[in-house]
C-alpha positions as CSV (number, residue, x, y, z in Angstrom):
1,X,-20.1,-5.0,-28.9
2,X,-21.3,-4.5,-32.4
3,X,-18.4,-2.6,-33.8
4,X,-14.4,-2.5,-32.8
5,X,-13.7,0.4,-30.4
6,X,-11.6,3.2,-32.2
7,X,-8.8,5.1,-30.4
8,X,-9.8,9.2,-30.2
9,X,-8.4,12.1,-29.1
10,X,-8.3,11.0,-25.2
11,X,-6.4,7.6,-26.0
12,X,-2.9,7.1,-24.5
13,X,-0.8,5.2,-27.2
14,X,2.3,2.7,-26.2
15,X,4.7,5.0,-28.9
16,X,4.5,8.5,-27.3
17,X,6.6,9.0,-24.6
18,X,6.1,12.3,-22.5
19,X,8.3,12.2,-19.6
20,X,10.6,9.4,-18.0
21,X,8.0,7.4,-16.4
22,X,7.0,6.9,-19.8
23,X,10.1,5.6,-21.2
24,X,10.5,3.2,-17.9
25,X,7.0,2.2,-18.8
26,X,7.5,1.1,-22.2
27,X,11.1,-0.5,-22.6
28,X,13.1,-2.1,-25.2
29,X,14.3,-5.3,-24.8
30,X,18.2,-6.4,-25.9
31,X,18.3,-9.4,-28.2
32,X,19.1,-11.7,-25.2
33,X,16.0,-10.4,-23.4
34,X,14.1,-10.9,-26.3
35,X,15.6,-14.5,-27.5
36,X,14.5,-16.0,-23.7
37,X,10.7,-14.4,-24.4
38,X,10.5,-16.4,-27.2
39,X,11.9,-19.3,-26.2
40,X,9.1,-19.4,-23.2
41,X,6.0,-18.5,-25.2
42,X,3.7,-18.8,-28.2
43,X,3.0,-17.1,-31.1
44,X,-0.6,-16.1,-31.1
45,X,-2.9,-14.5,-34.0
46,X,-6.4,-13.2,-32.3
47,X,-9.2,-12.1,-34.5
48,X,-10.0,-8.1,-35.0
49,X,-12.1,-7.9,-31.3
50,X,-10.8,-11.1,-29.5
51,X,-10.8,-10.5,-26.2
52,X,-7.2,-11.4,-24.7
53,X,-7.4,-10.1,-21.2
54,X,-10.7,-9.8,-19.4
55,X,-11.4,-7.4,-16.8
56,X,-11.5,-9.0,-13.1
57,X,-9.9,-12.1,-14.5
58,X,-6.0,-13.3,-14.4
59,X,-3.8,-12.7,-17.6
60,X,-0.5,-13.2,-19.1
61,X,2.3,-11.3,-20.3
62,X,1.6,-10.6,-24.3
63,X,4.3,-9.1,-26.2
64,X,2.7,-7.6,-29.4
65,X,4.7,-8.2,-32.6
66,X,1.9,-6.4,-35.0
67,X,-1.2,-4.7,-35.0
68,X,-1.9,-3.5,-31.3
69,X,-4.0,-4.7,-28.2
70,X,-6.6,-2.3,-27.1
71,X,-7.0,-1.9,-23.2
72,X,-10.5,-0.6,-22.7
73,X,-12.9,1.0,-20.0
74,X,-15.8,-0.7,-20.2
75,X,-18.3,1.3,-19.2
76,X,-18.3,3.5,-22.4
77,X,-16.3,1.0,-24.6
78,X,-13.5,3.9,-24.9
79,X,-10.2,3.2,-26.1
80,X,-7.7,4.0,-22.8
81,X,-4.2,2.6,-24.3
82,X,-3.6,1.6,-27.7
83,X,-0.3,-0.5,-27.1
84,X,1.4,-0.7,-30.2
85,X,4.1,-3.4,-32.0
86,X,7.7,-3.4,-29.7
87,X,5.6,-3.1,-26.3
88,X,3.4,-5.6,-24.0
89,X,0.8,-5.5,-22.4
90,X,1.2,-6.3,-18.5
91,X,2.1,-4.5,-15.3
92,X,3.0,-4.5,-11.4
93,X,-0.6,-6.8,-10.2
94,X,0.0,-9.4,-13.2
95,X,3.3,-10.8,-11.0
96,X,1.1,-10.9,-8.2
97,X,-1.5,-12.8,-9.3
98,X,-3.7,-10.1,-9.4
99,X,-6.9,-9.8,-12.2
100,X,-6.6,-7.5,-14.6
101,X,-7.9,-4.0,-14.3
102,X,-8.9,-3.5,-17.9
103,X,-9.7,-5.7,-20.7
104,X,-7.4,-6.4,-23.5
105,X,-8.9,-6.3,-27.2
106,X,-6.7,-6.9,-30.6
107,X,-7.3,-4.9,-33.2
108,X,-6.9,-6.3,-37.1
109,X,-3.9,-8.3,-38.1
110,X,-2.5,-9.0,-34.8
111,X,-0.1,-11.1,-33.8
112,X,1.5,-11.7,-30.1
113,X,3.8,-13.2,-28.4
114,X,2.2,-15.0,-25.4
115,X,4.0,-16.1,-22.2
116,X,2.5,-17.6,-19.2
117,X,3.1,-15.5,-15.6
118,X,5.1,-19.0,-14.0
119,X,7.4,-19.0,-17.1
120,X,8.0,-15.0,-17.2
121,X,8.2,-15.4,-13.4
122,X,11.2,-18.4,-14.1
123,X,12.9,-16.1,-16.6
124,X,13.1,-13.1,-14.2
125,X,14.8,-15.4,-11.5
126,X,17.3,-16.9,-14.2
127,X,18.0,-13.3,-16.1
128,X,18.7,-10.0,-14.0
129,X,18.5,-8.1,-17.1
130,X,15.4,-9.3,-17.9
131,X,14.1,-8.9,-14.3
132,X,15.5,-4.8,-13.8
133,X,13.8,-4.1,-17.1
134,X,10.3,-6.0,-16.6
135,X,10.2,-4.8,-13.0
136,X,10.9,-1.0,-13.7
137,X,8.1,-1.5,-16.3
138,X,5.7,-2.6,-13.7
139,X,6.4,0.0,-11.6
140,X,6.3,3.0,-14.0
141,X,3.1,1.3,-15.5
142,X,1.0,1.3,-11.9
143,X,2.6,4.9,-11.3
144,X,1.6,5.8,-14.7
145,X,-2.0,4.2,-14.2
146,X,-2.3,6.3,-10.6
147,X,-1.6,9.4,-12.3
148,X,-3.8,9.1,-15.0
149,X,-6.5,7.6,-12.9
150,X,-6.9,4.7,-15.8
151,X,-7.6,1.8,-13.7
152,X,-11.4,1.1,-14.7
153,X,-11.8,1.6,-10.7
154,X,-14.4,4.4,-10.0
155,X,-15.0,5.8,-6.3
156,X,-18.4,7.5,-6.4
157,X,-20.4,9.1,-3.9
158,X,-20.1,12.2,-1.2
159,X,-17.2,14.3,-0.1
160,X,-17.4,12.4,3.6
161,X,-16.1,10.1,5.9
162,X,-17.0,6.6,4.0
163,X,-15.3,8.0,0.6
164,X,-12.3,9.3,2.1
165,X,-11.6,5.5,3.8
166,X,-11.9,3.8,0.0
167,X,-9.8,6.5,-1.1
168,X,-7.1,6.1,1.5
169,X,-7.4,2.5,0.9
170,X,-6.8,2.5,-2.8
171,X,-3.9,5.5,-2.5
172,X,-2.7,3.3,0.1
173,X,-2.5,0.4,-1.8
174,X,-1.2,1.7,-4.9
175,X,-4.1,1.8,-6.8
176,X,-4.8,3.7,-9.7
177,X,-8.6,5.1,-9.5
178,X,-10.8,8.3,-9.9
179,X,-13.3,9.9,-7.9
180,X,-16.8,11.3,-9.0
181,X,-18.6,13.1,-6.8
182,X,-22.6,13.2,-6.3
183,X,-22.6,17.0,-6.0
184,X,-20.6,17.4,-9.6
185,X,-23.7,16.7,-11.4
186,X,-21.6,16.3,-15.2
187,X,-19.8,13.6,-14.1
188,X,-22.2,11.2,-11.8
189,X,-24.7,12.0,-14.6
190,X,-22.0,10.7,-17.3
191,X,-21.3,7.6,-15.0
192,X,-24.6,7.0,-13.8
193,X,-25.5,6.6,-18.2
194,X,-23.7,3.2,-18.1
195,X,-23.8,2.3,-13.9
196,X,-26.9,2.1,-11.8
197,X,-25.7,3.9,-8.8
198,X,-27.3,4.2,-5.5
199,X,-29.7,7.5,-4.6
200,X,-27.4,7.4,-1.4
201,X,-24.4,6.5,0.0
202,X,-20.9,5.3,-1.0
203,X,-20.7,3.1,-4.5
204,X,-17.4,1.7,-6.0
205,X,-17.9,0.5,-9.7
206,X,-14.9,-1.5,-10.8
207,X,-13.2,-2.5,-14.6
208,X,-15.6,-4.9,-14.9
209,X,-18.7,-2.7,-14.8
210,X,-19.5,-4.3,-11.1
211,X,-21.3,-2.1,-8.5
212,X,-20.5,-2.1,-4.8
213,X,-22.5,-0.4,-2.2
214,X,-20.6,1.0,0.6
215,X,-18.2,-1.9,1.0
216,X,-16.0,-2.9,3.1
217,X,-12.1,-2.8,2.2
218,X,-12.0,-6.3,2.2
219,X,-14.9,-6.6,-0.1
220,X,-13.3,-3.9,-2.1
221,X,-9.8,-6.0,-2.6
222,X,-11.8,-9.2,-2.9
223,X,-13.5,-7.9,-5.8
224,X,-10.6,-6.2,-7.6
225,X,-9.0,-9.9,-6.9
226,X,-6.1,-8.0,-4.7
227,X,-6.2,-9.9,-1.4
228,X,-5.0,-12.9,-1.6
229,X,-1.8,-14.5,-4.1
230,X,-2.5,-18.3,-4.5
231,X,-3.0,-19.0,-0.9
232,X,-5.1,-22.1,-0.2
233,X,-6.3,-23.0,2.4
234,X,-3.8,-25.6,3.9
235,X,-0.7,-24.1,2.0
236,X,2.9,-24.9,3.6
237,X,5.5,-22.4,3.5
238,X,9.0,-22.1,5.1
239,X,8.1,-18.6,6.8
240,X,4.9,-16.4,7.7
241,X,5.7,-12.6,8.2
242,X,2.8,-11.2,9.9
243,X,3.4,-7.6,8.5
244,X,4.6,-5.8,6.0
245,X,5.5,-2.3,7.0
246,X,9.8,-2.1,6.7
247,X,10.5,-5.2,9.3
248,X,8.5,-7.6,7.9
249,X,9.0,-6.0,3.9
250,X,13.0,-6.1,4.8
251,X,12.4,-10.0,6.1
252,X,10.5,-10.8,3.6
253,X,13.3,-9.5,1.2
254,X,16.5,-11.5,2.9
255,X,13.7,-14.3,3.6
256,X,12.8,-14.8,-0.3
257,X,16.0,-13.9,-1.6
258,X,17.7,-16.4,0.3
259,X,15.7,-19.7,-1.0
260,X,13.1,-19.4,1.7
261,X,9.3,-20.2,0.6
262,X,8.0,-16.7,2.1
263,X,4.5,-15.1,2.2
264,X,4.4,-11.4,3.9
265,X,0.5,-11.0,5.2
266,X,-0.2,-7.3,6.3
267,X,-3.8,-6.3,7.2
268,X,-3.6,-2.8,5.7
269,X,-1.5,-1.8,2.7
270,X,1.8,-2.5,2.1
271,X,4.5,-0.3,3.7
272,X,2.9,-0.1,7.2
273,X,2.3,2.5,9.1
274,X,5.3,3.9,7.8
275,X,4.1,3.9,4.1
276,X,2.0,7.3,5.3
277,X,5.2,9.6,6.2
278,X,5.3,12.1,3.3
279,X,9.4,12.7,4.0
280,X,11.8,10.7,5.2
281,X,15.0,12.2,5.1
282,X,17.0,10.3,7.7
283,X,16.9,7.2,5.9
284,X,20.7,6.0,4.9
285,X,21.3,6.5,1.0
286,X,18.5,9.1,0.4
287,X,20.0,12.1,1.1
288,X,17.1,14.2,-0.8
289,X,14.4,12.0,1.5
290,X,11.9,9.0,0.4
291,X,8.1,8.8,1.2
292,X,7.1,6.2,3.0
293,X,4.9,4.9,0.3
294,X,8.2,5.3,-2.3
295,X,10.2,3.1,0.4
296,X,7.1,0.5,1.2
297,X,6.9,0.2,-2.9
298,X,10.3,0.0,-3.7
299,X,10.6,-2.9,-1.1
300,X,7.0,-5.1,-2.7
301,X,9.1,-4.7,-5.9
302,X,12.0,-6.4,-4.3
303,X,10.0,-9.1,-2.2
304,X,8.2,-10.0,-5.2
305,X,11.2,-10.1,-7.5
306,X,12.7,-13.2,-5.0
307,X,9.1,-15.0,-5.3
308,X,8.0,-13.6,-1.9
309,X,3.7,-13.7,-1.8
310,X,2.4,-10.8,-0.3
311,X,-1.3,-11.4,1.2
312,X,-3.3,-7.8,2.0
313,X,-5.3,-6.9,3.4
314,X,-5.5,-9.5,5.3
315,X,-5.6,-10.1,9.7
316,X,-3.9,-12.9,11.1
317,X,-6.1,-13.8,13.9
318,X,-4.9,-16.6,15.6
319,X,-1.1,-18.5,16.0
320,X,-1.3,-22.2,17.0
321,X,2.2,-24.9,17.6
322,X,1.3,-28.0,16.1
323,X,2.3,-31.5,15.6
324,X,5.8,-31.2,13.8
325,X,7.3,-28.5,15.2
326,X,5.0,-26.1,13.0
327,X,3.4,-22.9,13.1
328,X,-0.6,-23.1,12.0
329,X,-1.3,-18.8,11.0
330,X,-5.3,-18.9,10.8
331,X,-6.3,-15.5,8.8
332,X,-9.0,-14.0,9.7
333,X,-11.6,-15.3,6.6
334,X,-10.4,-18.7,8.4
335,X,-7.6,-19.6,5.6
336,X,-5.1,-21.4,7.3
337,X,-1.4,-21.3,6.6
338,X,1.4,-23.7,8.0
339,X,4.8,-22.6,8.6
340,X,8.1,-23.4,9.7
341,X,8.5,-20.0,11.5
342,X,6.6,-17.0,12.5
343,X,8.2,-13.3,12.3
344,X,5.8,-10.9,14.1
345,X,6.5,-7.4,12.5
346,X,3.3,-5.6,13.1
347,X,4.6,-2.8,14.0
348,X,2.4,-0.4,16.1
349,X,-0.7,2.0,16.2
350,X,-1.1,5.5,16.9
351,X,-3.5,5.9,20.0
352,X,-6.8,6.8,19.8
353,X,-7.6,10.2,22.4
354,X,-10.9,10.0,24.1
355,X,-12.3,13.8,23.2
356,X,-15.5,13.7,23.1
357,X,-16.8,13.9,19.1
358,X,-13.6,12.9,17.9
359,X,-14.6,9.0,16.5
360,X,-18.0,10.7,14.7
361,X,-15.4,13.2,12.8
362,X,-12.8,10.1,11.9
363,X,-12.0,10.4,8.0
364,X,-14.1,13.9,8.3
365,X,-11.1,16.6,8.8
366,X,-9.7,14.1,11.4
367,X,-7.1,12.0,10.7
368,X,-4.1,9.6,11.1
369,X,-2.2,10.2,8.2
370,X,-1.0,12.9,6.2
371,X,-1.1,12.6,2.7
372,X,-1.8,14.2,-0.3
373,X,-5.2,13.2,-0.2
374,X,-5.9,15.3,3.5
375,X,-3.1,18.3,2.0
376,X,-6.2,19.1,-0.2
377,X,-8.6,19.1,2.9
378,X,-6.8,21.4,4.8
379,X,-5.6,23.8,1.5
380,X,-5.3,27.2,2.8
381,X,-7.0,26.3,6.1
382,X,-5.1,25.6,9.7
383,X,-4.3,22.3,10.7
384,X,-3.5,21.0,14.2
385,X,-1.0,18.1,14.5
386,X,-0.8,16.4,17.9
387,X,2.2,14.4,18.7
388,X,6.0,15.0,18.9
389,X,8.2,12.3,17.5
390,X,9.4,12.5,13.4
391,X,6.2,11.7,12.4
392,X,4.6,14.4,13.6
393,X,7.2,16.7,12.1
394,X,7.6,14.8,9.1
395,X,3.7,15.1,8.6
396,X,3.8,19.3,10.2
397,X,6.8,19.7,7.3
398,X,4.4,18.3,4.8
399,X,1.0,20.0,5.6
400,X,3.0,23.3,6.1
401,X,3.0,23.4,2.4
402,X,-0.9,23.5,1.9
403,X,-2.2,24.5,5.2
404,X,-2.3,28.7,6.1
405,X,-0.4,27.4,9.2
406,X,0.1,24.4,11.5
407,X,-0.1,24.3,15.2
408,X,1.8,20.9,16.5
409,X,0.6,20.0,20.1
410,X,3.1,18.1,22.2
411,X,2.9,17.4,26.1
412,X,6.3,17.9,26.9
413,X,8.5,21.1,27.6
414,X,10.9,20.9,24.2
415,X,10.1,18.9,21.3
416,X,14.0,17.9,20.8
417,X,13.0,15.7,23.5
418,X,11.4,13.2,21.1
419,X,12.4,14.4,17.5
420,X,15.3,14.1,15.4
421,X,17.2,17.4,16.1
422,X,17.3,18.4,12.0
423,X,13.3,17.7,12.3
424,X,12.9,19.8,15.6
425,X,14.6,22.7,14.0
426,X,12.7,23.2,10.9
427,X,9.4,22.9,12.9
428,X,11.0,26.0,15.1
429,X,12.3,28.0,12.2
430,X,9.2,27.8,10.0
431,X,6.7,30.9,9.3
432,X,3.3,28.8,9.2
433,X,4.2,26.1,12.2
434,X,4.3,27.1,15.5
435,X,4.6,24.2,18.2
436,X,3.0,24.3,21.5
437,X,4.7,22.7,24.2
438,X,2.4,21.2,27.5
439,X,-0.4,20.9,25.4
440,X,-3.3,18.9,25.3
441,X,-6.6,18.4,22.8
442,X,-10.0,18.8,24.5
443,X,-12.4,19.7,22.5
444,X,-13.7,18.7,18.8
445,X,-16.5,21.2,17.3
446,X,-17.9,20.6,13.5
447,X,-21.3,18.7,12.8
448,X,-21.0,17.3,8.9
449,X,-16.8,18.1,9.2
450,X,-14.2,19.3,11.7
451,X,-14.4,23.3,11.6
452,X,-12.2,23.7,15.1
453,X,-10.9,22.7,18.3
454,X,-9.7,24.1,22.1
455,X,-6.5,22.9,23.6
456,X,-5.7,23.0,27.0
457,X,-2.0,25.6,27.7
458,X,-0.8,24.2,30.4
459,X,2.1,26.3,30.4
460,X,0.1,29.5,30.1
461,X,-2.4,27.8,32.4
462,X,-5.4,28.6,29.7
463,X,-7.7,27.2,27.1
464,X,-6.7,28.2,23.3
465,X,-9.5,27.6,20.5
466,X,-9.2,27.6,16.9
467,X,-10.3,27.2,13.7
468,X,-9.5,24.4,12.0
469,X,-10.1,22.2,8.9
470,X,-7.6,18.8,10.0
471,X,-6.8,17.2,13.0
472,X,-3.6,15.0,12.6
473,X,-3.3,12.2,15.5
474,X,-0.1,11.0,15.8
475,X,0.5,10.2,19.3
476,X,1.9,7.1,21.0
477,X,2.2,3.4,20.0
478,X,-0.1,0.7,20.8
479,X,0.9,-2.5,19.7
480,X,-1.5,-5.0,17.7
481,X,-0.7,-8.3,19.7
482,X,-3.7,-9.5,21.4
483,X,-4.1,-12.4,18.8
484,X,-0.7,-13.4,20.2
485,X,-1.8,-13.9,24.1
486,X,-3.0,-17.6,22.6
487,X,0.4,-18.4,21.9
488,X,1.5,-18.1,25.5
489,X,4.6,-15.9,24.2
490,X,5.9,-13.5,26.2
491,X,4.8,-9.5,26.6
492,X,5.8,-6.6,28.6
493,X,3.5,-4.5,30.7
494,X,2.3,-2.4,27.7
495,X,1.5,-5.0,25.3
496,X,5.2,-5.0,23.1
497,X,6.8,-8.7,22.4
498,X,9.9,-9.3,24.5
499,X,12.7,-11.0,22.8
500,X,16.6,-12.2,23.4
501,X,19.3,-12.5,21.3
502,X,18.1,-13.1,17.8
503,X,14.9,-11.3,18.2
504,X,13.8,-14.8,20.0
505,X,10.6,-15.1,21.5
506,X,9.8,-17.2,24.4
507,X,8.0,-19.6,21.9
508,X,10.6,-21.3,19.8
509,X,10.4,-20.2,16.1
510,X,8.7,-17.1,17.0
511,X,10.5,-13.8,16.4
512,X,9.3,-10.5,16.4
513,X,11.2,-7.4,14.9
514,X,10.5,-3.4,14.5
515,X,8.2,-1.8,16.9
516,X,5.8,-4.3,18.3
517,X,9.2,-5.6,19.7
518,X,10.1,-4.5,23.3
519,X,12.4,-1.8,23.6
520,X,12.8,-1.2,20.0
521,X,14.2,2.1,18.6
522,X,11.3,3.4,16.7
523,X,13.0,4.6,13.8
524,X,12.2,3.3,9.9
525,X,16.4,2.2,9.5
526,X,16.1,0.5,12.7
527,X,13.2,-1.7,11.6
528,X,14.7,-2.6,8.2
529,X,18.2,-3.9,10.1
530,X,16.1,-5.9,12.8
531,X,14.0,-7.9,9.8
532,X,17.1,-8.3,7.7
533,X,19.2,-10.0,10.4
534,X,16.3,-12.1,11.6
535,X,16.6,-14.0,8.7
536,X,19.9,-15.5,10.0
537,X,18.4,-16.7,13.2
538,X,15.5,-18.2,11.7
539,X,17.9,-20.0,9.4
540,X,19.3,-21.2,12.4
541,X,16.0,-22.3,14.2
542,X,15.3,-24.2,10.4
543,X,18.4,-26.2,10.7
544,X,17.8,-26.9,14.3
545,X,14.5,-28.9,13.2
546,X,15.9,-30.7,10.4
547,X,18.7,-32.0,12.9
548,X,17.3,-35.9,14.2
């Protein structure tokens, strides 16, 4: 790099606020606040072009006191965020000992105020002013980076099956990125200047200016340094959640928070399956709703506020009891974890239906979740939604709003047989749903994409076809448990973990909360009680083994 970047016309600068994510993004800090900062670090005064934070590498908090640190996409050397004297740079994946997703130049006459993540991480646990105002920072930084698509993370390739899965991952996973496709021939030309992309296929080029052919979500969060929070290979720990929709995010909150060492491992994105529901409105204290995603982020802000480690995507593979009354989790890249105690909150999986073509059209207008990203799919198109419990209407409700109608297929007579009442009677009073009772899918037509299905009308003893642009599988609950069978711990006839009082297992130290449990209310409140109270009984099993 020959000459300093300068900001243009496209750069965002620290100073101008434009809405209230904004302001949240760039805080002032009291006297106090600021007294304990400089207490804890070191006053730094980098060259004009001195490269603080790298891209793909691990940085510190930097509070700049003059001049300004650049944060740059390195691709084209342009200046993304100028951040000015009074702000810092730093946001939501520094606290989790994630690598930076853009480098961090000073300009001339700089001068910082650096402070090392354990130390800022010390201060946030001693001050709770400090810690509101640095984690509402975080927050309205990632949701700031999301919406401006300013992560230096590039998805590149064909509107199809294999970019819609790196999407859903990153959206899924809070991660702020932005999508070229090969058939806009401005842009791939414009990133294919500074990236050697593939003629074919799926490529993911991250900050760094790193290519990735077609990889695999694991190789994805490998690279981007998201997968795994300081966990060695042999690392001891008080408890292992295996899970982190809301059971295992609400134990991992009590868990932390209460002086246990905690790590939440969850082999998808944070906020379960639960993280996909586009409304929630049952949910106590949010009488406007919450998305799941707003509820599954809200709760990683609180686990990682109490020191929780949070480990996705990541599989646990295998439980083992070992010498010492502990718990030996083996992940599924063969780290291996000990703990004190195990809490099983994996929750459950929508079932697969065996319709001939449907697996070929997966991620291709067919899909398990309904998010913004498949609203645009199905934009004045029909949808089809199979299922009948509240996600199925939440996700109906939601589509509704983009889709020229829905058509829910249940198997049952009324839907109020398996939905929340307030749910059951929107779907009936609404102009574009219309819900077919005794229904069921059998057939899948499209060759590239889904472009229409038949359902069998059992009631009207007949075969109904229609267009269709999304298919939206939401049907049953199959629980993820067959890595458990090793353990010898108990399950019922479908799979679920049966428990006693205390959410006990049959193996001592083992719980299991939320769905996966047997004969658990499937309901997000429900979930969040069971991996709150846990806590007290693995508190109890804890002081059992430190009795002689």
């Amino acid at each position: 790099m020959s000459e300093l970047p300068q900001p243009d016309e496209n750069t965002h600068y620290s100073s101008r606020r434009q809405d209230d994510v904004d302001d949240l993004a760039w805080p002032t800090f009291s006297p106090q606040a600021m007294a304990l900062l400089e207490d804890a670090g070191e006053v730094l005064h980098p060259a004009a072009g001195e490269l603080l934070i790298d891209a793909g590498e691990p940085y510190d908090f930097y509070y700049v006191r003059r001049g300004g640190v650049m944060l740059l996409d390195r691709r084209d050397d342009r200046v993304v965020f100028l951040v000015e004297p009074g702000d810092f740079v730093g946001e939501l994946g520094m606290l989790m000992g994630q690598r930076a997703f853009l480098p961090g130049m000073a300009v001339a006459d700089t001068e910082v105020l650096r402070v090392r993540v354990p130390e800022l991480q010390r201060l946030m646990a001693i001050s709770g002013e400090l810690s509101d105002v640095l984690l509402r920072a975080f927050d309205a930084r990632r949701r700031l980076l999301k919406r401006l698509g300013e992560g230096g993370l590039v998805l590149a390739g064909d509107d199809d099956a294999d970019l819609h899965r790196l999407q859903d991952f990153a959206e899924r996973n809070q991660l702020p990125y932005r999508t070229v496709l090969r058939s806009d021939d401005r842009a791939w030309g414009d990133l294919a200047r500074s990236t050697e992309l593939p003629p074919t296929g799926t490529a993911v080029v991250t900050g760094e200016r790193r290519v990735l052919t077609a990889p695999a979500t694991r190789d994805l969060a490998t690279a981007l340094g998201i997968d795994l929070w300081g966990l060695a290979d042999g690392s001891r720990c008080d408890l292992v959640i295996v899970g982190a929709g809301p059971a295992g995010l609400a134990a991992g909150v009590y868990g932390a928070s209460e002086g246990l060492s905690t790590v939440v491992v969850e082999d998808v994105a944070i906020g379960g399956q639960a993280g996909s529901s586009t409304r929630i409105e049952n949910y106590l204290g949010f009488p406007g709703g919450i998305s799941g995603a707003e509820l599954g982020r809200a709760a990683m802000l609180q686990a990682v506020k109490f020191g929780a480690k949070l480990v996705s995507p990541r599989t646990v593979t295998a439980v083992q009891q070992v010498p010492g009354g502990l718990f030996r989790v083996t992940l599924d890249d063969e780290t291996d974890v000990e703990a004190c105690a195990v809490i099983v909150a994996t929750g459950a999986r929508y079932r697969r239906l065996q319709v001939p073509g449907l697996t070929d059209l997966e991620g291709r207008g067919v899909y398990y979740a309904a998010s913004e990203l498949e609203a645009t799919v199905v934009a004045d198109r029909p949808a089809v939604v199979v299922g009948g419990a509240n996600s199925s209407g939440q996700a109906a409700l939601f589509l509704a709003q983009h889709a020229s109608h829905v058509h829910v297929l249940i198997r049952r007579d009324d839907i109020t047989e398996t939905m929340s009442d307030y749910l059951a009677q929107r779907l009936a009073h609404h102009e574009r749903i219309t819900v077919h009772p005794r229904s069921e899918l059998v057939e899948v037509r499209g060759e590239s994409r889904l472009d229409g299905l038949t359902w069998r009308d059992h009631a009207g003893d007949k075969d109904v076809s229609v267009d269709a642009a999304g298919l939206f599988l939401m049907i049953g609950a199959q629980p993820g448990t067959e890595w458990l069978r090793s353990t010898g711990v108990e399950l019922d006839d479908r799979g679920f973990v049966v428990t006693s009082e205390g959410f006990a297992t049959s193996v001592p130290g083992l719980f299991a909360v939320g769905d996966v449990r047997s004969g658990s209310v499937k309901r997000v409140a429900s979930a969040v009680g069971e991996g709150s109270v846990v806590i007290s009984a693995v508190h109890t099993h804890l002081a059992g083994r430190a009795t002689p």
